[in-house]
C-alpha positions as CSV (number, residue, x, y, z in Angstrom):
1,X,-32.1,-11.8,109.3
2,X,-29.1,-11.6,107.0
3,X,-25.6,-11.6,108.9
4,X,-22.6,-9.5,107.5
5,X,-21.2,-11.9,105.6
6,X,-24.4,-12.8,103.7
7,X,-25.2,-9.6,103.0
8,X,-21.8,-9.3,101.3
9,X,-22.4,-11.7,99.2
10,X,-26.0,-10.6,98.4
11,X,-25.0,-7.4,97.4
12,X,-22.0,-8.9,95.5
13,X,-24.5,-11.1,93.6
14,X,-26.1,-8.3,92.3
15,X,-23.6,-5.9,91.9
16,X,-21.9,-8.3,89.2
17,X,-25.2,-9.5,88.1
18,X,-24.3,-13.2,88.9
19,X,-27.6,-14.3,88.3
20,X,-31.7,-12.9,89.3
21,X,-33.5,-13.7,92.2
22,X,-35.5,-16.2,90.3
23,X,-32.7,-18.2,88.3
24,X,-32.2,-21.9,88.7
25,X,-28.9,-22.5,90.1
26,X,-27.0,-25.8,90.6
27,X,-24.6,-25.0,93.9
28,X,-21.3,-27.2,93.3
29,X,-20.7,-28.4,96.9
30,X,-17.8,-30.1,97.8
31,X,-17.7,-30.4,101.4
32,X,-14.8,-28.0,102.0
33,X,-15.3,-24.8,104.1
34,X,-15.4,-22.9,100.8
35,X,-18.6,-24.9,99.7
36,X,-20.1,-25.6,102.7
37,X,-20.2,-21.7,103.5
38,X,-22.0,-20.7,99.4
39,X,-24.5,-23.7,100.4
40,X,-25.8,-22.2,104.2
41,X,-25.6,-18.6,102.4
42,X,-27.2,-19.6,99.7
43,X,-30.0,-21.0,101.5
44,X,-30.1,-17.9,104.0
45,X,-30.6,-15.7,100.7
46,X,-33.2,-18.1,99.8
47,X,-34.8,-18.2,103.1
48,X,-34.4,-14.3,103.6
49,X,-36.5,-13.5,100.3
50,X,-33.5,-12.2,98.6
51,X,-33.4,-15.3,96.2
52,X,-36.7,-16.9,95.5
53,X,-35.4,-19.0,92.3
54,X,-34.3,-22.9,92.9
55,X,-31.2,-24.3,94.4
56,X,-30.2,-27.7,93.8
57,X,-27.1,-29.2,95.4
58,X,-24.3,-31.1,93.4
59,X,-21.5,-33.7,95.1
60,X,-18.8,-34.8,92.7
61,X,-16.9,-37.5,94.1
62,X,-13.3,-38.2,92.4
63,X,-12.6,-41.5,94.0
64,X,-9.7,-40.3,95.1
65,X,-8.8,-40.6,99.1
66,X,-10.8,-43.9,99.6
67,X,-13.2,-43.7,102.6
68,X,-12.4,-40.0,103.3
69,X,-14.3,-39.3,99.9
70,X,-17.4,-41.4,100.6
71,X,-17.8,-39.7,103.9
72,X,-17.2,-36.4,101.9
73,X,-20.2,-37.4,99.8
74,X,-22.4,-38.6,102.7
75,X,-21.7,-35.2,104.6
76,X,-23.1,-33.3,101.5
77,X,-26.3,-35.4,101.4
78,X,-26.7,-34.8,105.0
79,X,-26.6,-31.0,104.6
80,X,-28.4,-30.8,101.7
81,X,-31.3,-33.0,103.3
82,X,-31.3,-30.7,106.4
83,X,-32.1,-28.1,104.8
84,X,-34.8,-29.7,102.5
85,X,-32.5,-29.3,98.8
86,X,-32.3,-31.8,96.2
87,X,-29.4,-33.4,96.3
88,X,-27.5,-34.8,93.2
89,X,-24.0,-37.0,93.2
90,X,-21.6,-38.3,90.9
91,X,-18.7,-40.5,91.2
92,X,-15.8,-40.4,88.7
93,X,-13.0,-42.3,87.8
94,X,-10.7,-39.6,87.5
95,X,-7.3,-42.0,87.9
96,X,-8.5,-44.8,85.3
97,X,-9.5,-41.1,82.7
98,X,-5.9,-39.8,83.7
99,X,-4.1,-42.8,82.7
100,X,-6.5,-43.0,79.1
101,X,-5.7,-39.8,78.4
102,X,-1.9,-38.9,79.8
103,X,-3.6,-36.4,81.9
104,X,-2.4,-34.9,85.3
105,X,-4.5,-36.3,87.9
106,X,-4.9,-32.8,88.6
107,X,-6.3,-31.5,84.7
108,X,-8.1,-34.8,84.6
109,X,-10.4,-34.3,87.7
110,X,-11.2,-30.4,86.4
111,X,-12.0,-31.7,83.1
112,X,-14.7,-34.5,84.3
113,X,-15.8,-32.1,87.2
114,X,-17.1,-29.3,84.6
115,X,-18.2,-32.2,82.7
116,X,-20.2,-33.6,85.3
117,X,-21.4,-30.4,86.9
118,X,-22.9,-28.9,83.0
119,X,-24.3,-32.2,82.4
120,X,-26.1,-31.9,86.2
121,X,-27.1,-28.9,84.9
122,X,-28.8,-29.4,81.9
123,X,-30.5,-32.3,83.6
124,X,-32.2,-30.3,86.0
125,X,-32.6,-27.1,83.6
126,X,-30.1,-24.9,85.4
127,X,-28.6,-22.2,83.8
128,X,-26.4,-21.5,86.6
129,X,-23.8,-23.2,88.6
130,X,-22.6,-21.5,91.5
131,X,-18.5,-23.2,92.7
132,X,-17.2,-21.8,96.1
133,X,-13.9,-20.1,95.2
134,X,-13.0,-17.2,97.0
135,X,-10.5,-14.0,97.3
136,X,-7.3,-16.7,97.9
137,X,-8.4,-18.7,95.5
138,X,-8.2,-15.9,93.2
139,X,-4.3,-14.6,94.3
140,X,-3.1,-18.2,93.8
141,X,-4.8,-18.7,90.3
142,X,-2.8,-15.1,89.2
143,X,0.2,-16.3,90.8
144,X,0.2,-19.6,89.3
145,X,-0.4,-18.3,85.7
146,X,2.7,-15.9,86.6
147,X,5.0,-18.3,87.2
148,X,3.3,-20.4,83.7
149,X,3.6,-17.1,81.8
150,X,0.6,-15.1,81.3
151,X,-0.8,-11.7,79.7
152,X,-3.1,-9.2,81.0
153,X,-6.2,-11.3,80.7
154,X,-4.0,-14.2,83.1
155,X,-3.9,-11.1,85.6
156,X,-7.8,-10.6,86.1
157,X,-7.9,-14.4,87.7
158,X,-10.8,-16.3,88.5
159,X,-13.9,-13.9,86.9
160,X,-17.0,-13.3,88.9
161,X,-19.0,-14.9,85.6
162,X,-18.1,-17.5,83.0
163,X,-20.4,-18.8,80.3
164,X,-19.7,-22.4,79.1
165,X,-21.6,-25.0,76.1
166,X,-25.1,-24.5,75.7
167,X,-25.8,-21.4,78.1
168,X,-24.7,-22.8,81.2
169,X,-22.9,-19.7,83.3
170,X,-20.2,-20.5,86.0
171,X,-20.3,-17.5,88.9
172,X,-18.5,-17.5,91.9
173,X,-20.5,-15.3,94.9
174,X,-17.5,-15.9,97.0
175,X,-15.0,-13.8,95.2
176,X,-15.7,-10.8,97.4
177,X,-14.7,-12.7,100.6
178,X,-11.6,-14.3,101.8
179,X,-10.8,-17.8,103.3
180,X,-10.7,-16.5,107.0
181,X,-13.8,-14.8,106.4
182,X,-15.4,-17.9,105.4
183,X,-13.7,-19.8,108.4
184,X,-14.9,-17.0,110.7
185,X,-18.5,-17.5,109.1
186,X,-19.0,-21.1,109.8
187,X,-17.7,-20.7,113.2
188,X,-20.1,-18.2,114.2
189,X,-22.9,-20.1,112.4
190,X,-21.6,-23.4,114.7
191,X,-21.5,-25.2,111.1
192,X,-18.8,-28.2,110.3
193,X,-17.2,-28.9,106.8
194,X,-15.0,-31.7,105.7
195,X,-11.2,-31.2,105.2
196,X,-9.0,-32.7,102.7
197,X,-5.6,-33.4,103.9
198,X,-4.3,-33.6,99.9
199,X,-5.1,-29.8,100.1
200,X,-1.5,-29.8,102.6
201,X,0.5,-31.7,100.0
202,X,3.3,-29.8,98.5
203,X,3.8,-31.3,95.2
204,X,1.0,-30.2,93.9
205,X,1.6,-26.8,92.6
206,X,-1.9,-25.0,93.9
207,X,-0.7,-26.2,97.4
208,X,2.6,-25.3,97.2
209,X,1.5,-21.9,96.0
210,X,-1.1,-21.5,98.7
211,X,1.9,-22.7,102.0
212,X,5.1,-22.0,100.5
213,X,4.9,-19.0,98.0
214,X,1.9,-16.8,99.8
215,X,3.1,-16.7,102.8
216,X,6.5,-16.0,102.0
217,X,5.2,-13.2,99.7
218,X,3.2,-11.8,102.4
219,X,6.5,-11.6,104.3
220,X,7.5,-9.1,102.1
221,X,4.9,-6.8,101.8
222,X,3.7,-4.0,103.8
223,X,-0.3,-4.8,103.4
224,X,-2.1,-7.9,102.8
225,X,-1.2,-9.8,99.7
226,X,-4.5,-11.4,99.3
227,X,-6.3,-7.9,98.9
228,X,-4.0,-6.5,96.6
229,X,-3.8,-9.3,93.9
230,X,-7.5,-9.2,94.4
231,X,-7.9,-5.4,93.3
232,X,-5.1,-5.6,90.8
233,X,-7.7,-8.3,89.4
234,X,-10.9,-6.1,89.2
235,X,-8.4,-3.4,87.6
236,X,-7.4,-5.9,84.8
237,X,-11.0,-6.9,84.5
238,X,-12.4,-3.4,83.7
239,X,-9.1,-2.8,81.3
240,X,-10.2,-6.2,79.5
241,X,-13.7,-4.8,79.0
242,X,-12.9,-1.8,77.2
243,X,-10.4,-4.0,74.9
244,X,-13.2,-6.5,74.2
245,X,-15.4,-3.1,73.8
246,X,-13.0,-2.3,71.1
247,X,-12.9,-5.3,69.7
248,X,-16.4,-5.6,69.1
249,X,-16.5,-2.6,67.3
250,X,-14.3,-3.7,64.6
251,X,-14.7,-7.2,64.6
252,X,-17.6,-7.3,61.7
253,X,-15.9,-5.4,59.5
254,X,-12.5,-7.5,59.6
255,X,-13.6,-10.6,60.3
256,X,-14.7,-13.0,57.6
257,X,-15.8,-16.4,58.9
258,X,-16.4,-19.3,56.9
259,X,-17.2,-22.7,58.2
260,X,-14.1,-23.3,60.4
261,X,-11.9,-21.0,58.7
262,X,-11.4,-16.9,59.9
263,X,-9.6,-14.6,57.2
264,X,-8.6,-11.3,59.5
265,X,-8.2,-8.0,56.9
266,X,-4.6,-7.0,57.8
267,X,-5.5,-2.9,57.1
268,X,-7.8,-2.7,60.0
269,X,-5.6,-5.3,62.6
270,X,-2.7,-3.3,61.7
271,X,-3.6,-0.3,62.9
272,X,-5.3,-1.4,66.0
273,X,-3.6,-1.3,69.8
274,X,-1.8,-4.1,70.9
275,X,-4.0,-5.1,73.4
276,X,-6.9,-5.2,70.8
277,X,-4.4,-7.3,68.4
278,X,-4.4,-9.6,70.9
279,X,-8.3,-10.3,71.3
280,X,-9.0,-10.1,68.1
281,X,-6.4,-13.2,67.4
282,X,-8.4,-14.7,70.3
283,X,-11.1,-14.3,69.0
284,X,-10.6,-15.8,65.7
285,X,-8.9,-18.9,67.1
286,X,-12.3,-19.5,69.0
287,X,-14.1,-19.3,66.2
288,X,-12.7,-22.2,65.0
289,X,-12.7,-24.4,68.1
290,X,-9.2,-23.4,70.3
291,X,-9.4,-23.7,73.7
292,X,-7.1,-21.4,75.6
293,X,-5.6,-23.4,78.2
294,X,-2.2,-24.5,76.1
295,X,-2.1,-21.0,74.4
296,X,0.9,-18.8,75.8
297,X,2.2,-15.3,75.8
298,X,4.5,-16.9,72.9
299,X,2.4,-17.8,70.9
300,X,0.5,-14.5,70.9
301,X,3.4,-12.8,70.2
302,X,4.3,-15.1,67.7
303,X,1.4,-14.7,65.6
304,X,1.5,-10.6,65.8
305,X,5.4,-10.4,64.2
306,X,3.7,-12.7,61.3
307,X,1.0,-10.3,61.3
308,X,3.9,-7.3,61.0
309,X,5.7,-9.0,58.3
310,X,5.0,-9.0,54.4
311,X,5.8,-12.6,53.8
312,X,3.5,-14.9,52.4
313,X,3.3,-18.9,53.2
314,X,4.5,-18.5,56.6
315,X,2.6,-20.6,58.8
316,X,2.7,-21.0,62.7
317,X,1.7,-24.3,63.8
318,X,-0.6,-24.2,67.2
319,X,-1.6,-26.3,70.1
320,X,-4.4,-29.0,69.7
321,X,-4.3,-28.6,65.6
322,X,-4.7,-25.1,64.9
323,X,-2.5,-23.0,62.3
324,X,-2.6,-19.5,61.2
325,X,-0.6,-17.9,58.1
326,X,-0.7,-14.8,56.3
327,X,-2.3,-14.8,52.7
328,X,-1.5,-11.5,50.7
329,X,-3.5,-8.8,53.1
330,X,-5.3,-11.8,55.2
331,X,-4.2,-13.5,58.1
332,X,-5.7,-16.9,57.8
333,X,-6.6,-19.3,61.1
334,X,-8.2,-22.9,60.5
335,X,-7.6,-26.1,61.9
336,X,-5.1,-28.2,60.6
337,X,-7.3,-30.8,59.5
338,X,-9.7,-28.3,57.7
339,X,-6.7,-27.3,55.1
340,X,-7.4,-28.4,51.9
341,X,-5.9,-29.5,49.0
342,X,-5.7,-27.3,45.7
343,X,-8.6,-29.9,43.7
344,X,-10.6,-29.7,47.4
345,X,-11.6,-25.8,47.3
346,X,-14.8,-25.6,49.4
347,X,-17.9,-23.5,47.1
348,X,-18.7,-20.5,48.9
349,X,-22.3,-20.5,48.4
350,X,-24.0,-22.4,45.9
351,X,-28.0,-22.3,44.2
352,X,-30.6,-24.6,46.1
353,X,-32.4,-26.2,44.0
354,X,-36.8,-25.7,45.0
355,X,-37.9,-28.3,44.8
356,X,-35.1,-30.7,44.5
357,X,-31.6,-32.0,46.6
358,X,-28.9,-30.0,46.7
359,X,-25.1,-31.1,48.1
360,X,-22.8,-28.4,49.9
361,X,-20.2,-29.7,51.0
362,X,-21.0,-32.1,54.0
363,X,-24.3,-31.1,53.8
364,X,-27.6,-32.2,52.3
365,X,-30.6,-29.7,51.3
366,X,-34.1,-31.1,50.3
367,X,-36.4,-28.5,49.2
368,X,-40.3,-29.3,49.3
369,X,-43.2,-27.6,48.2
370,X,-46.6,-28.4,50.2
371,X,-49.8,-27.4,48.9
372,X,-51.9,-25.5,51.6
373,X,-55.1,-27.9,50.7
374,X,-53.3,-31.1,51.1
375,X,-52.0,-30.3,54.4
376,X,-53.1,-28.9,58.4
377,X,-51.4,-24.9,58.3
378,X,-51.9,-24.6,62.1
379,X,-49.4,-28.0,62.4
380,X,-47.4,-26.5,59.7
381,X,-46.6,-23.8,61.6
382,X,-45.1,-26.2,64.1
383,X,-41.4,-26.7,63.8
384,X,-41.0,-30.5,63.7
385,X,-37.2,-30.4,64.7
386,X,-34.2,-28.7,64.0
387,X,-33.1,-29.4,60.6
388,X,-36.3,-28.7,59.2
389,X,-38.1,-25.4,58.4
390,X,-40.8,-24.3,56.7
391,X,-41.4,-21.3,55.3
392,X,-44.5,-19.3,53.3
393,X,-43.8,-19.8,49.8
394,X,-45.5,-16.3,48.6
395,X,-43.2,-14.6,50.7
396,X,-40.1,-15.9,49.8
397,X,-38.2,-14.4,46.3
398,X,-36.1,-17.1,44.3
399,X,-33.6,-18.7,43.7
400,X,-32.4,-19.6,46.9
401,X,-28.7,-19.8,48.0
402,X,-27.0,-21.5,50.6
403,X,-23.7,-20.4,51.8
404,X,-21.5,-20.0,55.6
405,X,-21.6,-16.9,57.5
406,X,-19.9,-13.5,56.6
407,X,-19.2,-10.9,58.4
408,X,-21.6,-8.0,58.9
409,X,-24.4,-10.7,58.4
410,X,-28.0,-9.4,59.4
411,X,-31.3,-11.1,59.8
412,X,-34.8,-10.5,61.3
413,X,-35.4,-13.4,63.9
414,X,-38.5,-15.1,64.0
415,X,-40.6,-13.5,66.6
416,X,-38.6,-10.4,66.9
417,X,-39.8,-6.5,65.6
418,X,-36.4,-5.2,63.7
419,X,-32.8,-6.6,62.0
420,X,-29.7,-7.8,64.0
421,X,-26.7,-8.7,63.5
422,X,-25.8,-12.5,63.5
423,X,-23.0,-12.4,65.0
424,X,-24.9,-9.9,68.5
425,X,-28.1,-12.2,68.2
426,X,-25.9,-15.5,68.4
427,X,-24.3,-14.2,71.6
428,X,-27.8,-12.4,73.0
429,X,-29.4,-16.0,72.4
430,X,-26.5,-17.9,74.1
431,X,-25.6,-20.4,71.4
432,X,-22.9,-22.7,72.1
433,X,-19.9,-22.3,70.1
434,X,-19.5,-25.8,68.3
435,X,-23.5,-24.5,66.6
436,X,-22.1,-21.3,65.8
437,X,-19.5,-23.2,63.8
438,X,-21.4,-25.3,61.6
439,X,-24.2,-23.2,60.9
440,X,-25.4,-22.4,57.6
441,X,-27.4,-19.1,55.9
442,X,-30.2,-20.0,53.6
443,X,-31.0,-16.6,51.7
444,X,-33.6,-15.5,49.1
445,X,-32.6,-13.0,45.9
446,X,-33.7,-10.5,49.3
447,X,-32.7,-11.5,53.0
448,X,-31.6,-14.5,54.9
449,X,-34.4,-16.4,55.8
450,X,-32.8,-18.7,57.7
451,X,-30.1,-19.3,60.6
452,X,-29.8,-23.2,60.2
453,X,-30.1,-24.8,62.8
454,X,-30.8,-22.1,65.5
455,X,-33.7,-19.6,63.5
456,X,-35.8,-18.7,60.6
457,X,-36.7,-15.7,59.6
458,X,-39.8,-13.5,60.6
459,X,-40.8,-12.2,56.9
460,X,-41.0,-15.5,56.2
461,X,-43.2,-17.3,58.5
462,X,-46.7,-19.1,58.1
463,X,-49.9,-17.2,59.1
464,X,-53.1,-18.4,58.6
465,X,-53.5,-17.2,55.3
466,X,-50.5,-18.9,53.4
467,X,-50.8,-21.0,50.6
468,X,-48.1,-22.4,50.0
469,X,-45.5,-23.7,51.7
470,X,-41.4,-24.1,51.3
471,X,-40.1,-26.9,53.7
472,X,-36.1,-26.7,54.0
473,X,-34.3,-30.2,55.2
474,X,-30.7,-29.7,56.1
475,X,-28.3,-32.7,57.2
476,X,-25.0,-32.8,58.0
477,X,-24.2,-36.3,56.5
478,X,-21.1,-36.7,58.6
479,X,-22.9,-37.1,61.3
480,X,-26.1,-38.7,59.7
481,X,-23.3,-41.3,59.4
């Protein structure tokens, strides 16, 4: 039977939808209280009926504190064997990847420890990956991207869900309880964890947030600090949804995105809320491959008084490569190394030749046609990998073009009943941005009969009957090289 604090948790699982009682989750388990608690509740779920999916257990060791961090690892296995889970480790060289890379010791463990964890993940074909943080957790992250400088979506913290490359989702049950409660929970339970004595060192700024700056904050106030930030958070969340809402709405028809390149029509940013403005630049600087992390408030606002102004050429140089200028009624974000030279225009679409080769850009097309008696239909109708399609001939209108994707795109997917939008059936189908980026359309005098590399077409597909058939090649050469 489920104790109060499970049940919490439960019904906090499925209130945000954190994952279905079936789902494969890897549990990120460090040793700590925090982890040690998400593994026995876990399991309780699990034993309970509550979850029937799999849990398997992850350890990443950082190498950091010597013997303290092998017996870290060794306590995990322990646990994990008690209660009859799979158990997977990893041991990093976080210092030696610090020092490559001018990293913080601090960035440069929570870069390989996502790392590590997605490529666990994939490994094991989890599509989850469940990490222990919890209601304090969540007041220091907001206070720490206070003092850094932060806008409203800095406010909403650590969120319940968070989807990373290749489908892999990031949800923390543990957000609806705080750090006593977990402390009260394994006491009750009789249950040890590890502690890490660099969790009680000052210099680091997490630390000196969570013994210095809390507790002098909670001096100050009349209720408990903890709870508040945690509720402003859940307001800013639900305030973020309706501006993505919004966003969403008007995205297709401003947005024009080719290759790694966003063009933003300035007559419908313009007249959009700030709040919107604001996602709508984030958006586009993801669609070309920005991470957030070195973005600030500044740079934001930086890019909405270029937006404001009529004055062409202006450009705003961006963390990590990125720049964005305003081109007549266009605002215009790439990365700085996809700026090209006057002689260097890229083609916008081009003919494909059938049957023949056909260059665009980086890319290589062959086009085939097979003759239905010189070849086995039923293996036709086999993909044979990624780059290659085939298609029945009959049903297929030339000439074909090739071109990047545009806004308001719509297809029918193979194996579905009606048209979508690209852009929703990209996100439905959890493709990882860096595909979204290079794709390519493949379109008859009709329709688009092909997402390459992620889907064909359904009008277009082999049955039986076909007589013909069109096989598409498409290489990136850059990489073929």
């Amino acid at each position: 039977m489920l104790v109060e604090f499970e049940k919490n948790i439960a019904d906090f699982i499925k209130a945000n939808q954190l994952f279905g009682p079936t789902a494969k989750v890897l549990l990120a388990v460090s040793g700590g209280a925090d982890s040690t608690a998400l593994l026995y509740v876990m399991r309780a779920l699990k034993a309970e009926g509550v979850f029937s999916g799999r849990l398997i257990v992850a350890h990443i060791n950082h190498q950091l504190r010597g013997s303290q961090a092998k017996l870290d690892e060794d306590f995990v296995i322990t646990q994990a064997r008690n209660l009859n889970l799979p158990v997977v480790t990893r041991r990093l060289d976080v210092r030696g990847f610090a020092r490559k890379n001018k990293l913080s010791i601090e960035t440069a463990a929570r870069k390989l420890r996502i790392e590590s964890l997605l490529d666990i993940a994939k490994a094991n074909n989890c599509n989850y990956i469940a990490t222990a943080h919890q209601k304090n957790d969540n007041a220091e992250t907001i206070l720490q991207r206070l003092a850094r400088g932060t806008g409203f979506r800095g406010l909403g913290g650590i969120w319940p869900t968070r989807t990373f490359a290749e489908g892999v989702c990031f949800v923390r049950p543990l957000l609806c309880v705080s750090r006593n409660e977990v402390v009260e929970y394994l006491k009750e339970q009789n249950l040890k964890w590890r502690i890490d004595r660099t969790n009680e060192d000052c210099k680091y700024r997490r630390n000196y947030i969570r013994h210095r700056l809390m507790p002098a904050l909670q001096q100050q106030c009349s209720g408990p600090v903890v709870e508040q930030l945690s509720r402003l958070a859940q307001s800013t969340r639900r305030f973020r949804s309706l501006v993505c809402s919004s966003a969403e709405k008007v995205w297709p028809g401003l947005a024009d995105c080719a290759g790694e390149k966003v063009k933003l029509e300035l007559k419908i940013f313009s007249v959009q809320p700030e709040p919107v403005k604001i996602e709508l630049i984030r958006r586009s600087l993801a669609a070309i491959g920005s991470g957030e992390r070195n973005l600030t408030q500044q740079h934001f606002k930086r890019i909405l008084q270029l937006a404001e102004q009529n004055v062409g050429g202006k450009k705003i140089e961006l963390p990590d490569g990125f720049v964005v200028w305003r081109e007549y009624e266009k605002m215009i974000f790439v990365r700085t190394d996809r700026i090209l030279k006057p002689d260097e225009q890229i083609v916008e679409s081009l003919k494909v030749e059938v049957p023949g080769r056909t260059r665009f850009g980086n890319y290589l097309i062959e086009a085939a046609i097979l003759d239905s008696g010189q070849i086995d239909i039923e293996k036709c109708k086999v993909k044979k990998n990624e780059f290659i399609e085939r298609f029945d001939l009959d049903k297929v209108k030339l000439p074909l073009v090739v071109r990047f994707r545009r806004a308001g795109d719509r297809f029918c997917p193979l194996g579905q009943a009606g048209e979508k939008r690209i852009g929703k059936f990209l996100t439905a189908a959890k493709v990882p941005l860096q595909l979204r980026r290079k794709s390519l359309i493949v379109t008859d005098s009709e329709k688009i009969i092909w997402l390459w590399p992620i889907r064909m077409c359904e009008q277009a597909k082999i049955i039986s009957s076909s007589r013909k058939i069109l096989q598409l090649k498409i290489t990136d050469t850059n990489l073929a090289h």
